[in-house]
ROMAR-639123 format. One record per residue: x, y, z of N, C-alpha, C in turn; residue in three letters. Coordinates in steps of 0.1 Angstrom, whole numbers, padded with zeros to 4 digits, always signed. Atoms other than C-alpha are relative to their C-alpha. Layout:
REM ROMAR-639123
XYZXYZXYZala/...
//
This chain:
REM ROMAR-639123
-0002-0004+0013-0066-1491+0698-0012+0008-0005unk/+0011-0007+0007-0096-1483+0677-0016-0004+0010unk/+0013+0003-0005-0124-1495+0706-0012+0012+0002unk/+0011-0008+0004-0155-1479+0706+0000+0012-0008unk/+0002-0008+0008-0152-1464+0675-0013-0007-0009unk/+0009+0008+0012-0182-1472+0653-0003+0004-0012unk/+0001-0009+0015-0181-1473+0617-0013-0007-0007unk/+0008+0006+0010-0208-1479+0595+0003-0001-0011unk/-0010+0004+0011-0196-1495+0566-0009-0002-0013unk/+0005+0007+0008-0214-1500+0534+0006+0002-0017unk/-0007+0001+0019-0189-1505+0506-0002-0017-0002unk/+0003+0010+0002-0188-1533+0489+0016-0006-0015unk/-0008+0008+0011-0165-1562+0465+0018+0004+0006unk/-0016+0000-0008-0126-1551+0480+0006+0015+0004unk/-0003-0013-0011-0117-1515+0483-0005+0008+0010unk/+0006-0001-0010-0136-1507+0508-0001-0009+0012unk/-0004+0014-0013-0141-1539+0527+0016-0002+0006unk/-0017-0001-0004-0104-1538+0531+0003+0008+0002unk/-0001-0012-0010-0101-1507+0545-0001-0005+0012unk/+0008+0001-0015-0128-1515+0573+0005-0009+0004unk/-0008+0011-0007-0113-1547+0581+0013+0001+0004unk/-0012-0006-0005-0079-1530+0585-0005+0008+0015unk/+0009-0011-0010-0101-1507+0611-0005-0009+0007unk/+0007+0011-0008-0120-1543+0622+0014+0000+0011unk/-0008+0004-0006-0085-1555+0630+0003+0006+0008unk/-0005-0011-0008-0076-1522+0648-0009+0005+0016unk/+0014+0002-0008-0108-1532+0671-0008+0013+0004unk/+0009-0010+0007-0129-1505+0655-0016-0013+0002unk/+0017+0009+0000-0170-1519+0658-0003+0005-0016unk/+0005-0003+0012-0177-1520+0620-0013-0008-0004unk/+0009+0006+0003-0210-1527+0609-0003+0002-0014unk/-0004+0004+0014-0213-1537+0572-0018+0000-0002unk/+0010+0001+0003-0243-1527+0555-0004-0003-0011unk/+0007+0004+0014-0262-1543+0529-0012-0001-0008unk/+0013+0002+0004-0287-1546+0506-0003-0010+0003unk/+0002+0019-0007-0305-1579+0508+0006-0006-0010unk/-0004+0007+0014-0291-1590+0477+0017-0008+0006unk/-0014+0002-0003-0259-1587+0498+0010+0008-0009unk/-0010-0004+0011-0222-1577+0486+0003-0008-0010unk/+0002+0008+0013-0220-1587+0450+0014-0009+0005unk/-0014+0009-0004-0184-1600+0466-0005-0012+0004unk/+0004+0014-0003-0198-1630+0486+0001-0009-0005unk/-0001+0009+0011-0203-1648+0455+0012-0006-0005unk/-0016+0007+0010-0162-1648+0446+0001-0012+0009unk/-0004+0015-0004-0155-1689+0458-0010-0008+0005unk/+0006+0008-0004-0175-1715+0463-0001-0002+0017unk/-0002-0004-0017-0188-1711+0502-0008-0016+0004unk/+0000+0010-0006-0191-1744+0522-0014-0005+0000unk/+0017+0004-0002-0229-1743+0533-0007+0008-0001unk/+0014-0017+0001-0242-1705+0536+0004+0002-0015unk/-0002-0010+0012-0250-1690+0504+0003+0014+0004unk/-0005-0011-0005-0231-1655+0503+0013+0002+0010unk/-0011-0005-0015-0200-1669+0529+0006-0007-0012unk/-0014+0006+0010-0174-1675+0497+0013+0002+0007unk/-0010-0001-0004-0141-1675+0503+0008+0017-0001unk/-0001-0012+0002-0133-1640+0494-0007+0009+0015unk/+0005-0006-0005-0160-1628+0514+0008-0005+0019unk/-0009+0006-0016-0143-1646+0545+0017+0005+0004unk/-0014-0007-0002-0108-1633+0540+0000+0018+0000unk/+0000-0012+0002-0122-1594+0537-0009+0004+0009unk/+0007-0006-0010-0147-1593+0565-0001-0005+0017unk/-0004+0000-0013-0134-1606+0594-0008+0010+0009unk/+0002-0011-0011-0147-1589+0625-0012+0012+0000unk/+0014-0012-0002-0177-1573+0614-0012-0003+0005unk/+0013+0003-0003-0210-1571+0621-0012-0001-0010unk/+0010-0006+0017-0244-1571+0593-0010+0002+0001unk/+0016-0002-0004-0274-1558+0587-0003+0000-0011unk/+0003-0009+0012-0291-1555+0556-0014+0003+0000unk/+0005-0013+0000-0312-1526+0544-0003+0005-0011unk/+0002-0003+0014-0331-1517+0516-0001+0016-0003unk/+0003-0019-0004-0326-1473+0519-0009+0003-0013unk/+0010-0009+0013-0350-1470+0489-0015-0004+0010unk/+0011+0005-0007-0379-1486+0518-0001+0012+0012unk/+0003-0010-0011-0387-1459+0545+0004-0002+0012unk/-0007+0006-0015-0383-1477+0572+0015-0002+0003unk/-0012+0004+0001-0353-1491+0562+0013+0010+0000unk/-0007-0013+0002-0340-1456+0558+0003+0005+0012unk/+0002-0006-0011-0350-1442+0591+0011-0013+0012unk/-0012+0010-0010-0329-1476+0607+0014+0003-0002unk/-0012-0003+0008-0298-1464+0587+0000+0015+0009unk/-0005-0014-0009-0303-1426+0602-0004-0002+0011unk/+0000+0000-0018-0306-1439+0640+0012-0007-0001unk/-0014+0003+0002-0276-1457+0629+0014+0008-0001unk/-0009-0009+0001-0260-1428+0618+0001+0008+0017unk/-0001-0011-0012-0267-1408+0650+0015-0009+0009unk/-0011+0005-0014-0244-1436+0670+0012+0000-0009unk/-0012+0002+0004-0216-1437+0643+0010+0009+0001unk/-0008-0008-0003-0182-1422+0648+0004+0005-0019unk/-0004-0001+0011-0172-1430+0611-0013-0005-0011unk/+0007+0007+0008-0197-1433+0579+0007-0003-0016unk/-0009+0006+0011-0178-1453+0546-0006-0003-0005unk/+0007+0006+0011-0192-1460+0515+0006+0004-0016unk/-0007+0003+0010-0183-1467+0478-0008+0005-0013unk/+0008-0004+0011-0216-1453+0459+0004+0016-0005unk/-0001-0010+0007-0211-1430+0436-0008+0012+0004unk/+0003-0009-0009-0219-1393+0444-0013+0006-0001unk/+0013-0001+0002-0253-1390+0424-0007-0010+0007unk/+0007+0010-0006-0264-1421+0437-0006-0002+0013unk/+0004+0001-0012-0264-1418+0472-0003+0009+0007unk/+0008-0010-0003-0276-1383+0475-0016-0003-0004unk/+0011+0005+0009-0304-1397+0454-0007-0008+0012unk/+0013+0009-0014-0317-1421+0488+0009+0008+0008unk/-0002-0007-0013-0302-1395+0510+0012-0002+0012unk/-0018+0004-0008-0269-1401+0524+0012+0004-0001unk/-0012-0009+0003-0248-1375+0507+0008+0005+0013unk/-0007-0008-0015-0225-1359+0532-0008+0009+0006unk/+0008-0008-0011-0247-1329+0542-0011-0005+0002unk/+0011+0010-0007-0279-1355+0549+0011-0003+0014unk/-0001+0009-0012-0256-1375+0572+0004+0013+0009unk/-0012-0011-0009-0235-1342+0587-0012+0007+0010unk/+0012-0010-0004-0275-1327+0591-0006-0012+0017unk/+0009+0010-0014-0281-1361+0619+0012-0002+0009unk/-0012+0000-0013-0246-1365+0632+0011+0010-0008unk/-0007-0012+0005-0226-1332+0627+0015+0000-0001unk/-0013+0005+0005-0193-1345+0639+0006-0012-0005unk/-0004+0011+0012-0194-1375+0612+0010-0001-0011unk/-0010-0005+0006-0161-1384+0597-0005-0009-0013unk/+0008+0004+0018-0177-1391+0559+0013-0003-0011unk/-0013+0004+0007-0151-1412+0539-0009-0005-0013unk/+0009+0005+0016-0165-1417+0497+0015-0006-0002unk/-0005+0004+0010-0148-1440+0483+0001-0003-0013unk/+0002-0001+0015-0144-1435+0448+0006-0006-0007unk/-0010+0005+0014-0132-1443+0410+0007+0010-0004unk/-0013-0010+0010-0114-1410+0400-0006+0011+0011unk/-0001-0016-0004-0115-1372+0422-0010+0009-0003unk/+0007-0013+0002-0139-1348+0421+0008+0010-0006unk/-0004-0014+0005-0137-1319+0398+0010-0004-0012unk/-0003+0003+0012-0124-1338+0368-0008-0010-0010unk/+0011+0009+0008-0139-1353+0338-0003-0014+0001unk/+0001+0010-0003-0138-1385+0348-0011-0004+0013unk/+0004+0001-0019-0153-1382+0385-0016-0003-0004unk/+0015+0009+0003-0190-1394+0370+0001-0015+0000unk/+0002+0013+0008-0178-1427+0359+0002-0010+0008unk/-0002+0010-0009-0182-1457+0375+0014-0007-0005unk/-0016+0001+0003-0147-1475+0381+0001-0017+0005unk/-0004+0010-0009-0130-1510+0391+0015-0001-0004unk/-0017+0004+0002-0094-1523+0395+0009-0001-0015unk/-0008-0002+0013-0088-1530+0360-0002+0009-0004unk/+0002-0008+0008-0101-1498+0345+0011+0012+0003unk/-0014-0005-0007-0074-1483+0370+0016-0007-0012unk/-0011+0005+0003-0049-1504+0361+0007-0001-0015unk/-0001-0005+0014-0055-1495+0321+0005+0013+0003unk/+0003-0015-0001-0061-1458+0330+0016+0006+0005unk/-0012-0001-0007-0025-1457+0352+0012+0001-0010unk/-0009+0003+0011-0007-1468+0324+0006-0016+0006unk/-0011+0008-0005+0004-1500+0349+0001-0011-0014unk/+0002+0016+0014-0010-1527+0315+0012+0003-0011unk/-0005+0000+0008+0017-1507+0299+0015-0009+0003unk/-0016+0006-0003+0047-1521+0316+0008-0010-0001unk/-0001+0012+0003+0045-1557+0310+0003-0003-0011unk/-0003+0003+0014+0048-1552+0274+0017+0005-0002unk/-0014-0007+0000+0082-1530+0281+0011-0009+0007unk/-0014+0009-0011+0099-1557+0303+0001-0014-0007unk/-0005+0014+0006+0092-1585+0282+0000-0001-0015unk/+0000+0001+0013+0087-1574+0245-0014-0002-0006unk/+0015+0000+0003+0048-1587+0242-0006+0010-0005unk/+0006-0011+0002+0033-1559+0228-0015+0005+0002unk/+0017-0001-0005-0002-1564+0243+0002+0002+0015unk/+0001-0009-0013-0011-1545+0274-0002-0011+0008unk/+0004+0008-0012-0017-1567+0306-0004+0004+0015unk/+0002-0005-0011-0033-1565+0335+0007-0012+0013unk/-0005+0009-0016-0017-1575+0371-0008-0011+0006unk/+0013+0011-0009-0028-1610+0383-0005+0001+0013unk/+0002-0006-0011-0039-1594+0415-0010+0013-0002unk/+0002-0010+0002-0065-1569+0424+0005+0011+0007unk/-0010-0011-0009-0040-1543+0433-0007+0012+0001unk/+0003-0010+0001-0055-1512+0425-0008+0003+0016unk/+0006+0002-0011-0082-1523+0450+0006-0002+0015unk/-0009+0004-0014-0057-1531+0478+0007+0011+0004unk/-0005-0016-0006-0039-1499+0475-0008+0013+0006unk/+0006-0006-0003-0064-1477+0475-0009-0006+0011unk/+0011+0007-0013-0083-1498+0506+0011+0006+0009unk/-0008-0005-0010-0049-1485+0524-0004+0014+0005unk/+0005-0011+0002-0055-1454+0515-0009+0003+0010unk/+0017+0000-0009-0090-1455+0532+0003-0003+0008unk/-0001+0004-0015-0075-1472+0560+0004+0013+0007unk/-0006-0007-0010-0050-1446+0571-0009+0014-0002unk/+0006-0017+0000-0072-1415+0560-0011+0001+0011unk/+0006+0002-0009-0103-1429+0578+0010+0001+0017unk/-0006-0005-0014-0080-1429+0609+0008+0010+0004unk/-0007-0015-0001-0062-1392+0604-0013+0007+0001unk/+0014-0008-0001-0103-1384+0602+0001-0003+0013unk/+0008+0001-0013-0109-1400+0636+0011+0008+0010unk/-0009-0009-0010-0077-1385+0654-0003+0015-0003unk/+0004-0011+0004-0089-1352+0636-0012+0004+0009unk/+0012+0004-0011-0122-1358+0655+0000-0001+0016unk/-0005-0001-0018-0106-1365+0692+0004+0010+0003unk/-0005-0013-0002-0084-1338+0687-0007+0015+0004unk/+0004-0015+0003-0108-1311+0674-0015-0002+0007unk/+0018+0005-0004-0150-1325+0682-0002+0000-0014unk/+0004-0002+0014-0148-1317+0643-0003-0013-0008unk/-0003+0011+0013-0159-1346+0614+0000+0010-0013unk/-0005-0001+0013-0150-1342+0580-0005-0007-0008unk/+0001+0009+0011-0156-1351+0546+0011-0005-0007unk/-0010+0007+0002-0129-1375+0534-0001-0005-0016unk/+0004+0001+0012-0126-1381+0496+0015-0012-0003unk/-0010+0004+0002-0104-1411+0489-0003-0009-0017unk/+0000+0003+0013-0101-1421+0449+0009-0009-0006unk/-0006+0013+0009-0088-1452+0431+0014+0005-0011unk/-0007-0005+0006-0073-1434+0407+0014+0010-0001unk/-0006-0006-0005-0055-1409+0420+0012-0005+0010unk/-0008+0010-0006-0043-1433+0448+0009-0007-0007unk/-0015+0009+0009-0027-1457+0422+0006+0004-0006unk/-0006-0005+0005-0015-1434+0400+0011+0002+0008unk/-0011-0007-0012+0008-1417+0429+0005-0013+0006unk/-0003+0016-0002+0013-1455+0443+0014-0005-0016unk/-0008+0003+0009+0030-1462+0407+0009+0005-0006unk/-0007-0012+0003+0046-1433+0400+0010+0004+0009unk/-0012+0002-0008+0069-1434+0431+0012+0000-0007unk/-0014-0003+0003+0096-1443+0415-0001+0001-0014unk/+0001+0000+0012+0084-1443+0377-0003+0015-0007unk/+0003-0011+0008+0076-1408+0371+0014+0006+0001unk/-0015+0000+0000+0116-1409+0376+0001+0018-0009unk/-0005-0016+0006+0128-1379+0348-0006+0009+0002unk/+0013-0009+0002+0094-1364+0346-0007+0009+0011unk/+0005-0002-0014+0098-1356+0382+0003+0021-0004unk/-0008-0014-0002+0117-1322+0372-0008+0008-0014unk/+0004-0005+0011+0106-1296+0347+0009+0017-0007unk/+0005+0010+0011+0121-1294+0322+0007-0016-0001unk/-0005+0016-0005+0123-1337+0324+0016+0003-0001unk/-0015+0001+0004+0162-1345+0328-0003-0007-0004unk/+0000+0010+0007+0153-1380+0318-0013-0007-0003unk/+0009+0002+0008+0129-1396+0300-0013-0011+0017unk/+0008+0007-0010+0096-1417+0324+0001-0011+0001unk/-0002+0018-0006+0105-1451+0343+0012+0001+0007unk/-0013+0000-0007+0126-1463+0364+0003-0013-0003unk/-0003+0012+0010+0139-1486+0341+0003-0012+0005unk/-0002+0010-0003+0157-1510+0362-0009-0011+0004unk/+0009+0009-0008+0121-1521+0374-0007-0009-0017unk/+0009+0003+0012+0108-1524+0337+0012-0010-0009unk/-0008+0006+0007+0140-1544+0326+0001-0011-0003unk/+0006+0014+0008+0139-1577+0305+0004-0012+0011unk/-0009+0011-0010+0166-1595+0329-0005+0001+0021unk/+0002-0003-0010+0149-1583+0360-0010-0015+0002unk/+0011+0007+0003+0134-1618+0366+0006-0011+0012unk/-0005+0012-0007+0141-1647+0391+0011-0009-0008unk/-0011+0004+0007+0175-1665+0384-0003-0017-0005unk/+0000+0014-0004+0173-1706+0372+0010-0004+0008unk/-0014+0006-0011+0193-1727+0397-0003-0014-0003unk/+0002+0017+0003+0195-1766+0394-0014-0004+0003unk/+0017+0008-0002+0159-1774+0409-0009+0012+0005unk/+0011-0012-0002+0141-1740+0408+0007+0012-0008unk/-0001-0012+0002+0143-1706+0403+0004+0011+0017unk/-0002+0000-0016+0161-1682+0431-0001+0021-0006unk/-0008-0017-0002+0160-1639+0438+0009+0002+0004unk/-0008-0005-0009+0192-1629+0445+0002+0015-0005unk/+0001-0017+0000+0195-1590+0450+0011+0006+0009unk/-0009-0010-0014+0224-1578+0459+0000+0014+0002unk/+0006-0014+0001+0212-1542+0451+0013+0007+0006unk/-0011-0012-0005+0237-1522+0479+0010-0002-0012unk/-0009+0004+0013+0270-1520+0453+0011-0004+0012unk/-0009+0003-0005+0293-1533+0482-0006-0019-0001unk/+0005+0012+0005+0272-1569+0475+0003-0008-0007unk/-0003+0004+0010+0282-1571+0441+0012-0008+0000unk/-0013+0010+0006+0317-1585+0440-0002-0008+0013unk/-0002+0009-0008+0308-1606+0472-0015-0007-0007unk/+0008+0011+0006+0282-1621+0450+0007-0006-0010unk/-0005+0004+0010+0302-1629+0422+0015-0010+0005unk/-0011+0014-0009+0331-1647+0449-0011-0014+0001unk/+0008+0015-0005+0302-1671+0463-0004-0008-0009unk/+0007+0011+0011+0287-1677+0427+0018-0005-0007unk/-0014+0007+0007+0326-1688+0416+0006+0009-0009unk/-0007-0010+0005+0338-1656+0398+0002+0010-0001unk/-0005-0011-0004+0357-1633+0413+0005+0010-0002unk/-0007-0008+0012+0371-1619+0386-0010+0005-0008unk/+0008-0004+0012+0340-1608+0366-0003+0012-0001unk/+0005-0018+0000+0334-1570+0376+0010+0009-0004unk/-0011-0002+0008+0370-1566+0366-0003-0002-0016unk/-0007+0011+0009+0374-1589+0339-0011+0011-0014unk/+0013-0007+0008+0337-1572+0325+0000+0017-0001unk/-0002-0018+0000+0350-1532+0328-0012+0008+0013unk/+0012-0006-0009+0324-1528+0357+0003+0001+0017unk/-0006-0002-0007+0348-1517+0383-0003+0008+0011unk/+0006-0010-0002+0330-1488+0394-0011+0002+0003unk/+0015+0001-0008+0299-1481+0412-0012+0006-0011unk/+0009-0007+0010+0288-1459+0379-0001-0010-0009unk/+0000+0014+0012+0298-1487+0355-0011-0010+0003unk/+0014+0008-0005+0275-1509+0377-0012+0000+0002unk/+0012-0008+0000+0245-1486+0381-0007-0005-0017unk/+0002+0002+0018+0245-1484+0339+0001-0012-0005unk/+0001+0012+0006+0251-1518+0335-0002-0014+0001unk/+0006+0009-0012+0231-1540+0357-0001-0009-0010unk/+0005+0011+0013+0219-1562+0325+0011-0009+0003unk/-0011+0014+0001+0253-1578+0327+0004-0006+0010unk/-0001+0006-0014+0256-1584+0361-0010-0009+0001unk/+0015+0007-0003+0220-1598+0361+0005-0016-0009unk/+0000+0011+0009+0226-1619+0330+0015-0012+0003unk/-0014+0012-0002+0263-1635+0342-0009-0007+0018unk/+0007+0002-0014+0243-1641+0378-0012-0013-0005unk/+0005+0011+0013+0219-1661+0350+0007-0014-0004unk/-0008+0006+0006+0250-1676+0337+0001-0013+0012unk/-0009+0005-0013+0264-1691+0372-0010-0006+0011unk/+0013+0007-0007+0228-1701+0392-0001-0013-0004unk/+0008+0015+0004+0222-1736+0376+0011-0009+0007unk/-0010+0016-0004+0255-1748+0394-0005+0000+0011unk/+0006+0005-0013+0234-1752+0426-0012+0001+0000unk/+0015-0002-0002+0200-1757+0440-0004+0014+0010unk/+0008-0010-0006+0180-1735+0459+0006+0001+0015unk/-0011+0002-0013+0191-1744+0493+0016+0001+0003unk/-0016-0007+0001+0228-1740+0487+0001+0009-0005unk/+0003-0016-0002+0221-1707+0475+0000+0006+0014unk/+0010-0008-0011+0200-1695+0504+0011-0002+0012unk/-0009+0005-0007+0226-1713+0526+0014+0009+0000unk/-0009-0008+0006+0258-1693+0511-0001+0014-0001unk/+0003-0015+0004+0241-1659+0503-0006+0002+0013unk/-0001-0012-0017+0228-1656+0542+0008+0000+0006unk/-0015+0001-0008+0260-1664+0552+0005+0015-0001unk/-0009-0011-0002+0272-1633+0538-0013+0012-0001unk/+0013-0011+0003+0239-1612+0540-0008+0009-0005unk/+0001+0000+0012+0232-1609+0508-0018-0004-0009unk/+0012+0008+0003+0193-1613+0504-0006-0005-0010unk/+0002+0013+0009+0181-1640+0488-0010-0006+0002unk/+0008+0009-0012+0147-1664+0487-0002-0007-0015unk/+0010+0009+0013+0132-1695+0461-0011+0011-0004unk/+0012-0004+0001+0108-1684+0444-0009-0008-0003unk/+0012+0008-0004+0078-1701+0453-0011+0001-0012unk/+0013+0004+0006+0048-1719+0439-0008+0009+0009unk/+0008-0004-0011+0018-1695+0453-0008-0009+0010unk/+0011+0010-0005+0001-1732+0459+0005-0003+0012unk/-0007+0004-0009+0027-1737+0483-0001+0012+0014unk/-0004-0014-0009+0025-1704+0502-0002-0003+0016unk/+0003-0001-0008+0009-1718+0531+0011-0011+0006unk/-0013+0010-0006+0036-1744+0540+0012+0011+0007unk/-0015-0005-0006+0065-1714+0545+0003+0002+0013unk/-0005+0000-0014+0083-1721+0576-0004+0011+0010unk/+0001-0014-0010+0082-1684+0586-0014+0002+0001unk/+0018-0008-0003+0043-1677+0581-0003-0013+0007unk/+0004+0008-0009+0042-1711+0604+0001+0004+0011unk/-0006-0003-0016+0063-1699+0631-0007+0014+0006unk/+0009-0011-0003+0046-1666+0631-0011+0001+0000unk/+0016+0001+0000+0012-1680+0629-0010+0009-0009unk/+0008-0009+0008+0002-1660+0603-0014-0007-0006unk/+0009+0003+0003-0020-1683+0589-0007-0009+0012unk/+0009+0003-0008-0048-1694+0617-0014-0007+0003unk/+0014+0007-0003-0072-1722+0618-0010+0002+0009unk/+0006-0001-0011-0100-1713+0632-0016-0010-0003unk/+0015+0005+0010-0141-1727+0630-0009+0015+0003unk/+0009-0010-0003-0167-1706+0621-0013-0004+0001unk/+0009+0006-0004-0199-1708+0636-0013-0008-0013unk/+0012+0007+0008-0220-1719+0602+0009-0007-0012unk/-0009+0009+0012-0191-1727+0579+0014-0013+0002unk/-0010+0008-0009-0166-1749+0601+0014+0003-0005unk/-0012-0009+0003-0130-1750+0594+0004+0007-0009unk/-0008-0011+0013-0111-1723+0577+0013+0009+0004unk/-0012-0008-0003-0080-1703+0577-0002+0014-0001unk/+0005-0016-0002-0081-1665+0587+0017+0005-0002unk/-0008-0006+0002-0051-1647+0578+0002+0010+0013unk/-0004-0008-0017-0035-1627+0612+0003+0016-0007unk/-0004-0012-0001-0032-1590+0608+0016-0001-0001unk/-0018+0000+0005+0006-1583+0593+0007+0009+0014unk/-0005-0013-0010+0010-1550+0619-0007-0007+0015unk/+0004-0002-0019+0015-1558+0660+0003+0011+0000unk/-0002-0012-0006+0009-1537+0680+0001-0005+0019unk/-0003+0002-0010+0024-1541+0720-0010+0001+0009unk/+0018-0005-0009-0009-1526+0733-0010-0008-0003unk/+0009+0007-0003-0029-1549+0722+0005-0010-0012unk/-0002+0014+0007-0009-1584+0713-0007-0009-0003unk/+0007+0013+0008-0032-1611+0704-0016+0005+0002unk/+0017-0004-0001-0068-1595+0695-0004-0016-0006unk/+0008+0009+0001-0092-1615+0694-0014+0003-0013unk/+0008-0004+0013-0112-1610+0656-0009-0010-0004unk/+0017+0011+0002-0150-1627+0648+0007-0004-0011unk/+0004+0008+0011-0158-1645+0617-0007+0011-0011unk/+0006-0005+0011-0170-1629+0588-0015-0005+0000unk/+0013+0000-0005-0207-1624+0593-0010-0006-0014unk/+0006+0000+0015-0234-1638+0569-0011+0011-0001unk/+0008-0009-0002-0261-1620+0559-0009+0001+0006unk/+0014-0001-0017-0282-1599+0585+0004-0007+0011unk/-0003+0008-0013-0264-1620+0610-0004+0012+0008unk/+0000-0006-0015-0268-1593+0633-0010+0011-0004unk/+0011-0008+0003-0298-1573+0616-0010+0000+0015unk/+0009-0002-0013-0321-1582+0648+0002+0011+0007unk/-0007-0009-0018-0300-1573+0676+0003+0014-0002unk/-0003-0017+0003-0286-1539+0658-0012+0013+0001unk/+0009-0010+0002-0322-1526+0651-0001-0003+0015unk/+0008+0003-0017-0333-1538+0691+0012+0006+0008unk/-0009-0009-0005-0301-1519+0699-0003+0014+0000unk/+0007-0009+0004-0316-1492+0680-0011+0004+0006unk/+0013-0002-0008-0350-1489+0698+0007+0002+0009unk/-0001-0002-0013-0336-1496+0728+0007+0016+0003unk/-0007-0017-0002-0314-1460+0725-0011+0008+0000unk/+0012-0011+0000-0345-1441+0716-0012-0003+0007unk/+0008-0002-0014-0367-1454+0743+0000+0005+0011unk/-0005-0009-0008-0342-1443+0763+0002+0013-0002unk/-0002-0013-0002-0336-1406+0752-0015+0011+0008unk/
//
């Protein structure tokens, strides 16, 4: 896959770390650079025995390596550009005054390794008013308009932000797959590039898939959203001892959902005969689907509706997550020990790949774990040239 590619990594807190760790997984050699303060991330969860190995930090850096590096110290600078000479990829998250400012802008690095594929990751785009300002997940997720949507699906009239840092996760995709259209760009051509991937931009176009709906055409046919997603009844159904999704979405579903829930008669009976009738008038389908769930539990649901292949699942407590049969059987979630913090669970890469089925991925490094050996790596190259 990604073997001896070497990235020098020095973002920090989740959109970036999640990139490179998509690129660890891909068995890319990422080396994770820090200040000594470390990534302010480390800090999110209480870490077993190292200061700096929280639980965050252990689910986002799998498989790297560390060094930290003070680039405002000379020396420390000069270890960073022998570093650069061996990297294929260089990633980072500082803003674009800042890191010209200790010398690492793109034409510094491009001036020591020429075909360097230079990935910024940013808060907003070059070349609009915004592209100064420092950024994080929620300022996205105001800026997007996503805090507006919450108020439209349930009435609330105060904005909200998503309990998840999404912004950060999408745009770490982003980074993933562009850093790896830089490196095949690179095999292809001998060429590196400068790669510019932005938070904002990213989520925007991420949210707007299917929500910039009317607004797509000019002049709009219909007004912005794609309502069905923003709609009040759009919500997990009650059933006797939970709550259940059933989706029958295709329109050939619909009247074999409404046999299994006990009324066969309702798409008739309700004027919604018709695939247009049904489109326009999901609310009532949703809301009689409401009506008719509490006569069974969860499991006679699930039982009934994969009978007729009609998808369907509980919807789960998150505390539970780790119990679900299928992420057992799949091993998704993976006890392992780590050499200073002992047991812990590592989450398995979602994407196989045939070519290389069961990688084998380190531990999330503390800090400077591997500061020695990288610089004595370093010497050792330039004694030899």
């Amino acid at each position: 896959m990604l073997e001896d590619i070497r990235i020098v990594d020095m973002t920090s807190v989740i959109f970036g770390p999640y990139s490179t760790q998509i690129l660890a997984d891909c068995g890319a050699e990422v080396i994770k650079v820090e200040s000594p303060r470390g990534d302010f991330f480390r800090g999110a969860g209480k870490p077993v025995n190292t200061k700096g190995m929280g639980a965050c930090h252990m689910t986002l850096n799998r498989g790297k390596r560390a060094i930290t590096l003070d680039l405002r110290d000379e020396d420390d600078a000069a270890v960073m550009r022998d570093l650069m000479e061996t990297a294929d990829v260089f990633i980072h998250n500082v803003r674009k005054a800042g890191i010209e400012r200790i010398g690492f802008g793109y034409d510094d690095v491009k001036a020591i390794k020429p075909d360097i594929v230079y990935v910024h990751c940013t808060g907003f785009g070059s070349g609009g008013p915004y592209e100064p300002l420092q950024c994080y997940d929620d300022v996205v997720q105001a800026a997007s308009g996503l805090t507006s949507l919450m108020p439209m699906a349930d009435g609330d009239p105060k904005p909200r932000y998503v309990p998840s840092a999404i912004v950060d996760k999408v745009a770490g995709l982003h980074g993933a797959y562009a850093t790896m259209a830089g490196i095949i760009h690179k095999l292809r051509t001998g060429e590196g590039q400068f790669i510019e991937v932005p938070m904002f931009e990213a989520f925007t176009g991420f949210l707007l898939e299917e929500h910039l709906f009317g607004a797509t055409f000019d002049p709009p046919q219909e007004s912005i959203l794609y309502k069905r997603q923003i709609a009040p009844d759009r919500q997990p159904s009650p059933t006797k001892d939970g709550h259940m999704s059933i989706v029958p979405y295709v329109d050939e579903n619909w009247q074999k959902t409404f046999e299994i829930m006990g009324d066969p008669d309702f798409l008739g009976r309700a004027g919604l005969a018709t695939p247009v009738d049904r489109f326009r008038n999901q609310d009532k389908m949703n809301a009689r689907i409401d009506e008719l769930a509490p006569a069974r539990t969860n499991a006679e649901w699930t039982r009934l509706f994969n009978q007729a292949n009609i998808p369907c699942m509980a919807a789960r407590d998150i505390n539970t997550i780790m119990e679900d049969p299928h992420l057992k059987a799949t091993g998704f979630f993976k006890r392992k020990e780590h050499p200073s913090e002992g047991g812990y669970f590592e989450m398995q890469p979602p994407v196989r790949f045939s070519a290389r089925p069961d990688p084998e991925i380190g531990p999330a490094p503390r800090i400077d774990e591997h500061g020695e050996e990288i610089r004595e790596e370093l010497a050792m190259r330039k004694a030899a040239e």
